[in-house]
C-alpha positions as CSV (number, residue, x, y, z in Angstrom):
1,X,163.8,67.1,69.6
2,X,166.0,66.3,72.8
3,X,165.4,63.3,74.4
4,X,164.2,63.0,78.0
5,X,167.3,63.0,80.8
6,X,167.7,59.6,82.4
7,X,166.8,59.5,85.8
8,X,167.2,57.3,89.0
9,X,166.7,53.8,89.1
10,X,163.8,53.3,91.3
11,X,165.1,50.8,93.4
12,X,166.3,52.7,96.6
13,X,169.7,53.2,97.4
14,X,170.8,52.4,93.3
15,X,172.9,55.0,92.0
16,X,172.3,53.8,88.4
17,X,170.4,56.4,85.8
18,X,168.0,54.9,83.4
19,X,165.1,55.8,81.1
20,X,163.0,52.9,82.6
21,X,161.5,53.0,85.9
22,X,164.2,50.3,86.9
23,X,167.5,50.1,85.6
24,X,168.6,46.3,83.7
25,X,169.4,44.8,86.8
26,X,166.7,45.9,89.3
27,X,164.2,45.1,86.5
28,X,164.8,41.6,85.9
29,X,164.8,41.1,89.7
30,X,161.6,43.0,90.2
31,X,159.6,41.2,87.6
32,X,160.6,37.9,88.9
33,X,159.2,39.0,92.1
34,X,155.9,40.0,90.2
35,X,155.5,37.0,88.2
36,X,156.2,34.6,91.0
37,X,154.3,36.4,94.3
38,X,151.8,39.5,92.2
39,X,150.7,38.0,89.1
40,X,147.7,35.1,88.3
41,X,148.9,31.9,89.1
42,X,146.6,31.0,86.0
43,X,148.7,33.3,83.8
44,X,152.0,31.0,83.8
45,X,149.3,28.6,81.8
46,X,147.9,31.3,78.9
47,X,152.0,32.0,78.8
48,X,153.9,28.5,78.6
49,X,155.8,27.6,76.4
50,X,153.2,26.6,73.9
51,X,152.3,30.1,73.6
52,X,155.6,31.1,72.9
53,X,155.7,28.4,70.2
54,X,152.3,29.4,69.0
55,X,153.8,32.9,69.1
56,X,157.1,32.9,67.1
57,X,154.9,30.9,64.5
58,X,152.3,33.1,63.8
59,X,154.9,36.0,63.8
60,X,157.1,33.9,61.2
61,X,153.6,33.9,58.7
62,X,152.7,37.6,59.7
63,X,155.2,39.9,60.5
64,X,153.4,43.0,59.7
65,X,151.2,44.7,62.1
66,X,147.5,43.8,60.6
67,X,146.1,47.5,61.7
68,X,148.9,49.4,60.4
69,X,148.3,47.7,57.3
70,X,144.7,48.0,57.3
71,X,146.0,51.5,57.3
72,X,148.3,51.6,54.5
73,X,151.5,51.6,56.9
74,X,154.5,48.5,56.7
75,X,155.3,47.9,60.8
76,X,156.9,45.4,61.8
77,X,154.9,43.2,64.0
78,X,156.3,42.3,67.4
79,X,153.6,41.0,69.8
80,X,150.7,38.6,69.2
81,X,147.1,39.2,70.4
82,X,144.0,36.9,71.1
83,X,141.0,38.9,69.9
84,X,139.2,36.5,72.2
85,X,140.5,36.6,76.1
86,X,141.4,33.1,76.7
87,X,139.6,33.6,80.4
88,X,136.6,34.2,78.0
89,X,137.4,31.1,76.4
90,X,139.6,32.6,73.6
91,X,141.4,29.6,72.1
92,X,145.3,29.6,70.6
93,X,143.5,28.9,67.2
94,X,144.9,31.2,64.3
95,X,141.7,32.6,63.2
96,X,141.8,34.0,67.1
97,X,145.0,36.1,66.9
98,X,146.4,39.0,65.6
99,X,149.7,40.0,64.5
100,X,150.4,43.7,66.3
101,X,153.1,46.4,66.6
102,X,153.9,47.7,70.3
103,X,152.0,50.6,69.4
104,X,148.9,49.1,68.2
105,X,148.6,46.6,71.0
106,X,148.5,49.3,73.3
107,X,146.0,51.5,72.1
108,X,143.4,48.1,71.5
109,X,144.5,47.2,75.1
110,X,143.5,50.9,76.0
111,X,140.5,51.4,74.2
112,X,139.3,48.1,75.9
113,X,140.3,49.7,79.5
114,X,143.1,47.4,79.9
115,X,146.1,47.8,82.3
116,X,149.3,47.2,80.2
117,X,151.9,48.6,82.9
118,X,153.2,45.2,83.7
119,X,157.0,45.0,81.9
């Protein structure tokens, strides 16, 4: 199957072609300006450093997506989730996350009416 042909970078005036909505360097520039003017100020908290900590350690003890495996399939897990929102007073506590694929995360985020378009 061919693959889709790049198109513009979205940023206007930017000759460069990409697959993304941005190309590498308009991306980088435009989620800076989302995470520091757009985004929760709360959500630099949830996403500190600890989490990232938290994260590549729970990753390290499950690296296989838990659905996919529920289902009989080896993925790779890339992305941890709290079952439990922390703004519903989810806590970082192991019992609370889950070790996911891209794919997965997307369709629990989905099925829960979430908005995953941030990048």
């Amino acid at each position: 199957m061919p693959r889709k042909p790049k198109r513009p970078c979205g940023h206007q005036g930017c000759p460069n072609l990409t697959n993304e909505y941005y190309c590498d360097k308009h991306r980088k520039e435009y989620a800076k300006h989302y995470n520091h003017f757009e985004r929760d100020p709360k959500t630099a908290e949830r996403y500190g450093g600890a989490w990232r900590k938290i994260r590549a350690k729970f990753l390290a003890a499950y690296p296989l997506c838990e659905l996919c495996k529920q289902s009989g399939k080896y993925v790779p897990a890339d992305t941890v989730r709290r079952k439990c929102k922390v703004a519903d007073s989810g806590m970082n506590d192991w019992s609370n996350l889950q070790a996911l694929c891209r794919l997965c995360h997307s369709s629990v985020h989905a099925e829960q009416g979430d908005d995953l378009n941030r990048k």
